[in-house]
C-alpha positions as CSV (number, residue, x, y, z in Angstrom):
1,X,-14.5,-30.4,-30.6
2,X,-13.8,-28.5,-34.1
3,X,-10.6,-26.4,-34.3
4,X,-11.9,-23.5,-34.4
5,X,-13.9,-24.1,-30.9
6,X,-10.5,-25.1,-29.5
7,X,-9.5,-21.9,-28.0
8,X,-12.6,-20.4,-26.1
9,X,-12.2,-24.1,-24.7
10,X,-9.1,-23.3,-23.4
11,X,-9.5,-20.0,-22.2
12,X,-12.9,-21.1,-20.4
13,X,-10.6,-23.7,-18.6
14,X,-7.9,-21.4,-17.7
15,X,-10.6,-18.5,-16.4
16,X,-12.0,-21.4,-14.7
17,X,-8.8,-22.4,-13.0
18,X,-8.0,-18.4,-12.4
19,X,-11.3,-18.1,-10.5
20,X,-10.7,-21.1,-8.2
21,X,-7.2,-20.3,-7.4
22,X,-7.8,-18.2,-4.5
23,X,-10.5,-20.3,-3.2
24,X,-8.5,-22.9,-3.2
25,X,-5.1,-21.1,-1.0
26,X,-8.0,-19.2,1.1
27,X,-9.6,-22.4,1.8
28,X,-8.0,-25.3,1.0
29,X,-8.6,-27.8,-1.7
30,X,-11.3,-30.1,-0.2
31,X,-13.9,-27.4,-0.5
32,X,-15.2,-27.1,-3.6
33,X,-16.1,-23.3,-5.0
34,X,-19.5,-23.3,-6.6
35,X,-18.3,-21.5,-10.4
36,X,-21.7,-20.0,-10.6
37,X,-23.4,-18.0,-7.9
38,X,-26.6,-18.6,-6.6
39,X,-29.8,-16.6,-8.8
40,X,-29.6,-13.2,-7.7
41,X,-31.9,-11.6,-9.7
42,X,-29.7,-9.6,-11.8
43,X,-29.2,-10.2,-15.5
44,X,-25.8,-11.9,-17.0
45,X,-24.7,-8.6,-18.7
46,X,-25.0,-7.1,-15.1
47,X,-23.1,-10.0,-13.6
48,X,-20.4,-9.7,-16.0
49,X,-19.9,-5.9,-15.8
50,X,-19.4,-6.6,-12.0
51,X,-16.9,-9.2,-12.8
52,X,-15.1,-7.1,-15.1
53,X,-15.1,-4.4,-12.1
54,X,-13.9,-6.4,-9.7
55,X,-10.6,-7.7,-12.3
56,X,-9.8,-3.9,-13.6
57,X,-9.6,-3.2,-9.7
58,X,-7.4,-5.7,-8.9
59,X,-4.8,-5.3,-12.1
60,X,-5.1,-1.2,-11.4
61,X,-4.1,-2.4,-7.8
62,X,-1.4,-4.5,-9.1
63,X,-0.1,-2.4,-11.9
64,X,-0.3,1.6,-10.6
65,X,2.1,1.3,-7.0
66,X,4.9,0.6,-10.0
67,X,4.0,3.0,-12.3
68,X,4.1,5.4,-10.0
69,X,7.3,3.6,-8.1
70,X,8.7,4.2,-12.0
71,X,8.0,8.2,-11.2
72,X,9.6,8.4,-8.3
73,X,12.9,6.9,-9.6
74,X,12.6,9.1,-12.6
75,X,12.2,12.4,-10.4
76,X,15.3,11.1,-7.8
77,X,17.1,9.9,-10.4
78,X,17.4,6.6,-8.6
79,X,17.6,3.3,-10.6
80,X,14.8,1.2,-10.0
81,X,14.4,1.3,-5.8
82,X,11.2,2.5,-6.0
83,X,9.8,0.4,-9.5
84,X,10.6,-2.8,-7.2
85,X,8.8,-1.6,-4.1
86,X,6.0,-0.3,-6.1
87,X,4.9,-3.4,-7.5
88,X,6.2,-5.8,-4.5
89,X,3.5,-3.4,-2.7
90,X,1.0,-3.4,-5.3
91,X,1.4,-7.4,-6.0
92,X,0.6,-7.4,-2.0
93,X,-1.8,-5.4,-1.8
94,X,-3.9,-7.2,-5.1
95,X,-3.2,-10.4,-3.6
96,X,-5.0,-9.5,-0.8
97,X,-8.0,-7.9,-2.3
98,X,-8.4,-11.0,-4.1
99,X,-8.3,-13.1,-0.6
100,X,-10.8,-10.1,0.8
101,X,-13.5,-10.7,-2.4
102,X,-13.2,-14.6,-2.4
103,X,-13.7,-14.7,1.2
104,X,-17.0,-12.4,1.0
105,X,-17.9,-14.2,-1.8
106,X,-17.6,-17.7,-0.3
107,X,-19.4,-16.3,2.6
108,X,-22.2,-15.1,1.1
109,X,-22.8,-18.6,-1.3
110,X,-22.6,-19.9,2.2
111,X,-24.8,-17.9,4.1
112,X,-27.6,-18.5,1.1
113,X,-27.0,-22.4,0.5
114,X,-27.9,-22.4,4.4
115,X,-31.1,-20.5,4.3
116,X,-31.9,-22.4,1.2
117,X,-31.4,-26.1,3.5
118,X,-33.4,-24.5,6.1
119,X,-36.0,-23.8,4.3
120,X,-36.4,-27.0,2.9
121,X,-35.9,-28.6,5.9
122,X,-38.4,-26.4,7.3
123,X,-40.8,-27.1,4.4
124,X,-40.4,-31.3,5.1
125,X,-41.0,-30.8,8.7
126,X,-44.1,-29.3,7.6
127,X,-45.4,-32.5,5.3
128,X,-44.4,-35.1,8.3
129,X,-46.8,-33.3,10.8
C-alpha cells in the first residue's frame, strides 16, 4: 500500500466499522451484517445519495434539539439547562433512529436472502423430479 493510498484505507475501515456498529448492539456480534446490500436495481450514485440522506438525518437529529436547547437558554437567560437536555434528547433520539434504520435494513437483507434460498431450493427440487 503506497502512502498516498493510506488514508482512504483508513477511512474505508473506519466507515466500515461505523456501519457495523449498530448492527452489532442491535444484534449482537455473531451475526454478521452483509456491507453491501443485495442488487436492487438502482445505480451506485443513487445508492449513495440515499446513504448520504439517511447520515444528514441522523447528525440534523443529533445536532438541532441543542441548537435550539442553546436558544432557549439565550431567551431565559439560563446557563446551559436547556443546551444539555437538547442534545441528551437529540443524542437519544439519533441513537434510536439509527437502531430503527439498521433494524429495517437487516430485515429486509433478510427477508430477500430467504426468497433467494427458496427459490433455489425450489429450482433443485425441480431437477431431482
Amino acid at each position: 500500500m503506497t502512502l498516498s493510498r493510506a488514508p482512504l484505507f483508513f477511512s474505508t475501515c473506519f466507515i466500515t466499522t461505523l456501519y457495523k456498529f449498530p448492527a452489532n448492539l442491535l444484534y449482537g456480534l455473531r451475526t454478521p451484517v452483509p456491507l453491501t446490500a443485495p442488487n436492487d436495481g438502482r445505480s451506485p450514485m443513487a445508492k449513495a445519495a440515499a446513504a448520504a440522506s439517511r447520515a444528514m438525518t441522523v447528525a440534523v437529529e443529533m445536532v438541532l434539539p441543542g441548537v435550539l436547547g442553546f436558544w432557549i437558554d439565550k431567551q431565559l437567560g439560563t446557563w446551559i439547562l436547556f443546551t444539555i437536555l437538547g442534545f441528551v434528547f437529540g443524542l437519544t433520539l439519533a441513537i434510536w433512529h439509527l437502531l430503527k434504520m439498521t433494524k429495517a435494513v437487516a430485515a429486509n437483507n433478510s427477508q430477500e436472502s430467504k426468497s433467494e434460498t427458496d427459490s433455489s431450493q425450489a429450482g433443485r427440487e425441480d431437477t431431482t423430479s
